[in-house]
LUMFIMAR-966428 format. One line per field, with one value per residue: residue number from 1; x, y, z of N, C-alpha, C in turn. Coordinates in pm, whole numbers, plus 50000, padded with zeros to 5 digits. Layout:
<nodes>
num <- [NUM;...]
n_u <- [X;...]
n_v <- [Y;...]
n_w <- [Z;...]
ca_u <- [X;...]
ca_v <- [Y;...]
ca_w <- [Z;...]
c_u <- [X;...]
c_v <- [Y;...]
c_w <- [Z;...]
</nodes>
This chain:
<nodes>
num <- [1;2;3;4;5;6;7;8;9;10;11;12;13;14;15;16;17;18;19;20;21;22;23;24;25;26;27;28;29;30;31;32;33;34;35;36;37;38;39;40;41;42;43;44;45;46;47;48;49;50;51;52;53;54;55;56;57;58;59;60;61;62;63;64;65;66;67;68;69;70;71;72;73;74;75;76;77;78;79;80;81;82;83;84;85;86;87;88;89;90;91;92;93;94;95;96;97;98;99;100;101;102;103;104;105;106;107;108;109;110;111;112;113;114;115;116;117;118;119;120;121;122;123;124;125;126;127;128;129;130;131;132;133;134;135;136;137;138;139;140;141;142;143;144;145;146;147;148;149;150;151;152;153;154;155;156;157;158;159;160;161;162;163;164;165;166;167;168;169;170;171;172;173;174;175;176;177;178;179;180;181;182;183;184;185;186;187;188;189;190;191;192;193;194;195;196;197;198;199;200;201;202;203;204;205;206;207;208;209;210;211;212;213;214;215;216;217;218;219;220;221;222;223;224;225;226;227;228;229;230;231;232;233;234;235;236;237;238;239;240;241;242;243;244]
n_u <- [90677;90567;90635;90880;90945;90870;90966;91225;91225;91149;91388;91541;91435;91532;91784;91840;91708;91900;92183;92117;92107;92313;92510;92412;92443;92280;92131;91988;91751;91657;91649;91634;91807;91718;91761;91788;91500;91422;91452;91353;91093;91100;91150;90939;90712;90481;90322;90290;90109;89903;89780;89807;89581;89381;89330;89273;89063;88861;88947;88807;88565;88475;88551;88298;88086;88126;88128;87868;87674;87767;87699;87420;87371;87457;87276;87058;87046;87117;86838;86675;86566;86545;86669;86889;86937;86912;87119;87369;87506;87573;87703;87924;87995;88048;88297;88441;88526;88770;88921;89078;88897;88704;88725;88732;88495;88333;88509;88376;88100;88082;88223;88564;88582;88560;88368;88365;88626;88581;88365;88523;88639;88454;88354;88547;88599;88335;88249;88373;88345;88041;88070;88226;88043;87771;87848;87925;87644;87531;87613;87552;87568;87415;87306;87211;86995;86801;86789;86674;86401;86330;86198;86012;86130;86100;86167;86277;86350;86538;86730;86838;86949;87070;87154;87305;87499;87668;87772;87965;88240;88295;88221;88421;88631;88620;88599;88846;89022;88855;88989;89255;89193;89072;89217;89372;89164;89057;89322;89367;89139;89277;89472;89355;89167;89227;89285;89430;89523;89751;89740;89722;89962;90189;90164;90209;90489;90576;90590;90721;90969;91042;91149;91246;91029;90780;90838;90829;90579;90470;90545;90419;90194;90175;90254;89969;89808;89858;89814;89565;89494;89550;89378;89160;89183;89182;88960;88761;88827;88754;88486;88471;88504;88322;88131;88153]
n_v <- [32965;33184;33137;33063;33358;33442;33345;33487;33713;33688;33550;33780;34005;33921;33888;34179;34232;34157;34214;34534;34468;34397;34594;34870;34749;34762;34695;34359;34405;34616;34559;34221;34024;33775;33536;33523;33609;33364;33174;33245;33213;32954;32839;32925;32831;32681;32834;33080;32926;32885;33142;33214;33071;33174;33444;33350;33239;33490;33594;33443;33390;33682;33730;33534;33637;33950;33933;33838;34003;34233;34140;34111;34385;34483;34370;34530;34766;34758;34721;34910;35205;35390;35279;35323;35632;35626;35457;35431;35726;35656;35448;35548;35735;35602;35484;35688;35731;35697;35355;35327;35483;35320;35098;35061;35113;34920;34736;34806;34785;34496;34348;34226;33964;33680;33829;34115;34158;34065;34212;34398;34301;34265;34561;34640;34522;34537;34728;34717;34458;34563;34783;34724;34413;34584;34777;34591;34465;34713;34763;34569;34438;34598;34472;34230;34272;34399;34147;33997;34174;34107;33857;33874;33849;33775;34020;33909;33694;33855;33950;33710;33554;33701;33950;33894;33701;33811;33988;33862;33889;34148;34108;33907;34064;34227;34041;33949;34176;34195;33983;34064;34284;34189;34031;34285;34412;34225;34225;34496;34491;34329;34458;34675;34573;34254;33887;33742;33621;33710;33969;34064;33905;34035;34302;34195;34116;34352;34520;34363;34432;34224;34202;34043;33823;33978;34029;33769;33693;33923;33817;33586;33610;33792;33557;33417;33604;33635;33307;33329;33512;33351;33143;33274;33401;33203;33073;33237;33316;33100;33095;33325;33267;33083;33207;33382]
n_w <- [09280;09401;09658;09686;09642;09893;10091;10041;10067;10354;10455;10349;10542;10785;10803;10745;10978;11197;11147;11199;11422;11528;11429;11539;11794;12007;12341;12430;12582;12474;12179;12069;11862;11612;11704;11944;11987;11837;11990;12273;12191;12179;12405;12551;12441;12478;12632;12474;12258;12427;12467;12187;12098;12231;12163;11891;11847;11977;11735;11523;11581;11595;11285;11163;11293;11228;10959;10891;10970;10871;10569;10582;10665;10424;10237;10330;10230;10022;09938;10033;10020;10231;10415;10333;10360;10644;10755;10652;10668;10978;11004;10862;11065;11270;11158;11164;11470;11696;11730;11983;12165;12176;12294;12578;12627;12559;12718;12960;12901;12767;12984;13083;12917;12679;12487;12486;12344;12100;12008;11943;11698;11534;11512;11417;11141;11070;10868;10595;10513;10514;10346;10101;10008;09966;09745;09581;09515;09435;09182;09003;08646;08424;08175;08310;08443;08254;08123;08351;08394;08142;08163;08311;08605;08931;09198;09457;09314;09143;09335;09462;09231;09006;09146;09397;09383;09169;09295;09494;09416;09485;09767;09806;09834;10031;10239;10256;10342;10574;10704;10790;10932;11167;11350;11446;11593;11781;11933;11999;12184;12390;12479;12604;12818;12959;13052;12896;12602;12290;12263;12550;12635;12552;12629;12886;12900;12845;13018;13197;13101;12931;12609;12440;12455;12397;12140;12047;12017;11899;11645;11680;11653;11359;11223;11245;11178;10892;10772;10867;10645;10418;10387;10416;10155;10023;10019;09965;09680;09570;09564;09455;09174;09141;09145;08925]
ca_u <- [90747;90514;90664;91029;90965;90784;91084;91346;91171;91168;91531;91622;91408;91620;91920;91860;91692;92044;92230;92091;92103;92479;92583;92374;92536;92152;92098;91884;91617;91560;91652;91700;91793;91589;91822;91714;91357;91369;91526;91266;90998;91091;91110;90772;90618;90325;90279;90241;90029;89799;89708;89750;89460;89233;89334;89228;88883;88824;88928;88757;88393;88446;88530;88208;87977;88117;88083;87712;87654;87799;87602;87306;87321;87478;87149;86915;87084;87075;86680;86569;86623;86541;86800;87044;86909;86937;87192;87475;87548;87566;87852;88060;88036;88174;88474;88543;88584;88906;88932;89109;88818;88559;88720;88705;88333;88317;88495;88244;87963;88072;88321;88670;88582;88589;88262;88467;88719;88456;88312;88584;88711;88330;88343;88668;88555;88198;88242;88512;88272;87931;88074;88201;87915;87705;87888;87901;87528;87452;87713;87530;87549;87275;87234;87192;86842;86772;86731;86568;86295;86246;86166;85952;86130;86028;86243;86342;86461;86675;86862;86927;87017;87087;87257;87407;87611;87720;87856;88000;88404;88300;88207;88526;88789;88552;88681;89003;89061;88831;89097;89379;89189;89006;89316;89381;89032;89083;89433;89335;89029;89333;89529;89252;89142;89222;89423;89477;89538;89872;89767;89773;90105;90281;90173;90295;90635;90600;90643;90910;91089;91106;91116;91208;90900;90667;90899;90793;90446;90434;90559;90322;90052;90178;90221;89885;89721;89892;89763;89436;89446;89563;89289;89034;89132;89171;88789;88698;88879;88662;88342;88402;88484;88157;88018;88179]
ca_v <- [33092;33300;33083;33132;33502;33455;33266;33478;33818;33678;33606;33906;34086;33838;33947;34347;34268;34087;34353;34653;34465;34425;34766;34948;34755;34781;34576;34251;34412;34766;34532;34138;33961;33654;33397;33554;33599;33259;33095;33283;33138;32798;32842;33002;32795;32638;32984;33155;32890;32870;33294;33254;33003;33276;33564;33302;33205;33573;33706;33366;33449;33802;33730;33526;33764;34088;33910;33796;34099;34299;34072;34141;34551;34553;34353;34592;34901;34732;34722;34999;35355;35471;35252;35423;35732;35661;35349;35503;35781;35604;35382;35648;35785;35450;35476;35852;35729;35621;35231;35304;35500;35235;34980;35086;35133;34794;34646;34840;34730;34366;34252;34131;33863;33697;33908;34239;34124;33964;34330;34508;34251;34282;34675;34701;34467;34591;34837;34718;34389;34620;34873;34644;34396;34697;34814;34478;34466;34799;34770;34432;34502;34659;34391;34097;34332;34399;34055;33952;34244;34111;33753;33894;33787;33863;34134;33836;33610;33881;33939;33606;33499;33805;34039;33840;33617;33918;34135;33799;33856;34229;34053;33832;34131;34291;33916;33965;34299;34161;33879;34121;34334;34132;34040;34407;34437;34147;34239;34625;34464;34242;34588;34783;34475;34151;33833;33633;33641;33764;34105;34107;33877;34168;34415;34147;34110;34493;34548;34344;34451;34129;34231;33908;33737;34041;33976;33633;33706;33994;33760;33483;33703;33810;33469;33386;33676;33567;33214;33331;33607;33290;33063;33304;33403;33064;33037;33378;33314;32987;33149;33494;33201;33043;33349;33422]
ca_w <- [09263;09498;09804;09680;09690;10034;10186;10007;10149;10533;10456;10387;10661;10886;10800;10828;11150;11243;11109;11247;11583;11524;11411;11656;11940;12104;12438;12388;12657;12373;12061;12083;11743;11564;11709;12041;11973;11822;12120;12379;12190;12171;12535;12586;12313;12563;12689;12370;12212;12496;12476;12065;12112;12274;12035;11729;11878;11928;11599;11437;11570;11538;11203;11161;11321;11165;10772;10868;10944;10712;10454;10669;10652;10304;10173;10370;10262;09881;09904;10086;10058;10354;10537;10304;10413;10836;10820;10574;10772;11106;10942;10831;11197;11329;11116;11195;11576;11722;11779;12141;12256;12193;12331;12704;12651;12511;12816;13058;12899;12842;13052;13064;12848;12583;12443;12443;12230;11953;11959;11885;11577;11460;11495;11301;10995;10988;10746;10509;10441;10495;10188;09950;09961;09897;09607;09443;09455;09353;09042;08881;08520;08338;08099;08354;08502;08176;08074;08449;08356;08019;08192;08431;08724;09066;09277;09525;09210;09115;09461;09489;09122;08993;09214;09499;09248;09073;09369;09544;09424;09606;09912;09893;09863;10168;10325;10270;10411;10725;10750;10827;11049;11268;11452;11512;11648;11910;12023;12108;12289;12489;12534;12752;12951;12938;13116;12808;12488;12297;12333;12673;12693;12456;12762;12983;12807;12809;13149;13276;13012;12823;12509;12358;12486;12357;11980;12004;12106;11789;11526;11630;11544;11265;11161;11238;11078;10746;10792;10831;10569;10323;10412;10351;10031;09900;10017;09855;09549;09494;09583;09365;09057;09107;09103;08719]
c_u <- [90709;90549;90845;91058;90936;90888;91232;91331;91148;91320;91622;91595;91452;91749;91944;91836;91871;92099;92216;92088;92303;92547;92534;92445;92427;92172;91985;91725;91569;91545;91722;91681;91705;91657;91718;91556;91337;91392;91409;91128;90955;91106;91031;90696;90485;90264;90168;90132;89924;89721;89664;89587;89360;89268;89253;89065;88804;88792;88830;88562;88360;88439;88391;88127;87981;88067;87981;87656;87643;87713;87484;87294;87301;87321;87038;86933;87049;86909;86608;86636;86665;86591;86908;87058;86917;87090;87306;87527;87606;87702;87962;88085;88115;88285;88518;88598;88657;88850;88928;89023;88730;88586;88739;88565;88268;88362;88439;88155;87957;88146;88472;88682;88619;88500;88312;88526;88685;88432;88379;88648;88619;88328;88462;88653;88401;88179;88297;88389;88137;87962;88081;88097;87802;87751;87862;87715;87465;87529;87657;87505;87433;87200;87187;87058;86805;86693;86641;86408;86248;86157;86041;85988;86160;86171;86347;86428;86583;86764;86931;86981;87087;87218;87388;87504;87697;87821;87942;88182;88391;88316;88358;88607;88737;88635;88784;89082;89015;88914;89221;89350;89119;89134;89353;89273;89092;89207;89380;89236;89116;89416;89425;89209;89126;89290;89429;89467;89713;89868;89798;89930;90179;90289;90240;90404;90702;90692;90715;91016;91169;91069;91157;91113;90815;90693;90808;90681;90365;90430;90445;90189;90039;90128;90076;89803;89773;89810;89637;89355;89480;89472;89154;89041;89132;89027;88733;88690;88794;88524;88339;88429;88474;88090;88013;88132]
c_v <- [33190;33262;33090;33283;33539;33423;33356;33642;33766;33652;33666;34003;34039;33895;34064;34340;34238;34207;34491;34662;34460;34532;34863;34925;34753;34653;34471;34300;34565;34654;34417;34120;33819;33590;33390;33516;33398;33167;33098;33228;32995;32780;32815;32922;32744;32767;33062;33072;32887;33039;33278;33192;33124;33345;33526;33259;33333;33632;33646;33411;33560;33836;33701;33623;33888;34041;33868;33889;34237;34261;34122;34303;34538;34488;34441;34713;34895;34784;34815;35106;35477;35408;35301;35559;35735;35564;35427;35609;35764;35502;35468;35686;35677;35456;35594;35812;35683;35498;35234;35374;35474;35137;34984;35022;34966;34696;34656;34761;34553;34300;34222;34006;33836;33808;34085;34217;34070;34096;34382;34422;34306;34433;34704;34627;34503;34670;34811;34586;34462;34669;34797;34560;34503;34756;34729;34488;34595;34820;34660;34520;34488;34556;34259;34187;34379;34250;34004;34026;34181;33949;33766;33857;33857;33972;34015;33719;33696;33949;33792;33547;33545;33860;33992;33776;33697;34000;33998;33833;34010;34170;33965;33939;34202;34155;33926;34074;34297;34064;33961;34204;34288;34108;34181;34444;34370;34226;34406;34584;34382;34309;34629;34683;34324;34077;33723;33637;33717;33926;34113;34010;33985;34259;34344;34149;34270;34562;34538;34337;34344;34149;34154;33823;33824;34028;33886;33658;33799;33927;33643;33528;33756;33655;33442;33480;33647;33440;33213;33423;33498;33170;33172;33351;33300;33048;33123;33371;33168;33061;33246;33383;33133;33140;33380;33297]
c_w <- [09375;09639;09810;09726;09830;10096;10137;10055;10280;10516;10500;10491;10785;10911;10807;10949;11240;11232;11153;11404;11637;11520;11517;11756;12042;12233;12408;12444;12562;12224;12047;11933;11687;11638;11844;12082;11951;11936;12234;12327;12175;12317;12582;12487;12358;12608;12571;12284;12289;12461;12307;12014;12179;12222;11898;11775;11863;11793;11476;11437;11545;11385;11102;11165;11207;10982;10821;10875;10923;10628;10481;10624;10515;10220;10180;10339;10090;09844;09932;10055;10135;10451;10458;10329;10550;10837;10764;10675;10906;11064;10871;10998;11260;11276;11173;11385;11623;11796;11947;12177;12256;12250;12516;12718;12660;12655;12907;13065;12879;12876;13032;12953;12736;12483;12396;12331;12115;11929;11876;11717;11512;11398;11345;11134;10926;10885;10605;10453;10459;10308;10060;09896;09933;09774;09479;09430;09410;09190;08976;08745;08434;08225;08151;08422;08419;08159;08196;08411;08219;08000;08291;08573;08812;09164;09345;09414;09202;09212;09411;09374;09010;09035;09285;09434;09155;09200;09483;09534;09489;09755;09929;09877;09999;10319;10333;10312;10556;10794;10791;10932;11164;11395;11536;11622;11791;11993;12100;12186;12416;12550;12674;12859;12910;13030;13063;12649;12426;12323;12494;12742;12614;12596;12857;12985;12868;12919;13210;13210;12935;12712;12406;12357;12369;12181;11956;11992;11957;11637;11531;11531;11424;11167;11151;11155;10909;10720;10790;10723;10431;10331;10339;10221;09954;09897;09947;09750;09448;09520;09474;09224;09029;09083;08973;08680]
</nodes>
């Protein structure tokens, strides 16, 4: 049913795109249609898979990195007080600052590379899996540290058998919100400096005014960020019920 509705919603967003490219009357180089788009990327299809291949390595380790640690703060922020007293703060400031003016800094300090573009996925998911794993473990319910206290068991038992198991379906909706933006992360890191990846074929596209290439180039990514935002919650969704 949920793949009927999936296929019967692209459809119809097929057919307004059609439609609105018809009635307008637009030129193919402000506003080409799917046939178009689809045509230019069966073209370009070695092209575009070769850059979507370095966009997905990026956004994959950035993904890595930023959920280890995320896990990593949100444990140390769980236990201590006085990293919720210096670290807390210092992670709200990261969100208040605009994406595009960290990611210069980022390609200053490391490079063109791929290493830039890992930062900025990491930067943009750090928070989203930092907070929620922190929430889930400070929300375990009162009667599961109740009964650990009435067993005597040790501080480190009840992180790990306890808490962490309890705030785990936190940590996977923290996953599943880092699965949608990690891609964002990478591609603005392939905007400001790059010479590969689909962000920087979109700018390429941009320029010589092919704007059926940069289509093709937008939808892959879309596709792919779907693809990888339905992978990880199938993994989430088994992890948060082991956790119950």
């Amino acid at each position: 049913m949920k793949m009927l509705s999936a296929l019967a919603a692209t459809l119809f967003a097929l057919v307004l795109w059609q439609a609105i490219v018809t009635l307008t009357g637009l030129p193919k180089f402000i506003l080409p249609g799917p046939a178009v788009v689809a045509e230019t990327w069966w073209q370009n299809r070695w092209l575009i898979a070769e850059h979507t291949w370095i966009t997905a390595v990026e956004v994959l380790i950035g993904l890595v990195c930023g959920t280890v640690l995320g896990v990593v703060t949100a444990l140390q922020l769980a236990n201590s007080r006085a990293a919720r007293v210096l670290v807390q703060p210092m992670l709200v400031f990261t969100q208040a600052l605009p994406v595009f003016a960290l990611a210069p800094l980022l390609t200053l300090w490391l490079g063109y590379g791929l290493w830039s573009k890992v930062a900025m996925a990491v930067l943009i998911i750090y928070f989203p899996i930092t907070s929620s794993f922190f929430d889930g473990l400070m929300r375990t319910p009162p009667g599961y540290l109740d009964l650990a206290r009435t067993m005597q068991a040790s501080p480190r038992s009840v992180l790990w058998h306890i808490r962490i198991p309890a705030a785990l379906p936190s940590l996977a909706s923290g996953m599943r919100l880092a699965a949608v933006y990690a891609p964002i992360g990478a591609v603005i890191g392939e905007w400001v400096g790059s010479s590969q990846g689909l962000g920087y074929l979109m700018l390429l596209a941009n320029g010589r005014a092919k704007t059926d290439l940069m289509f093709a180039a937008m939808l892959t990514l879309g596709v792919f960020s779907i693809l990888l935002h339905l992978a990880v919650r199938r993994a989430t969704a088994r992890m948060a019920g082991e956790a119950r």
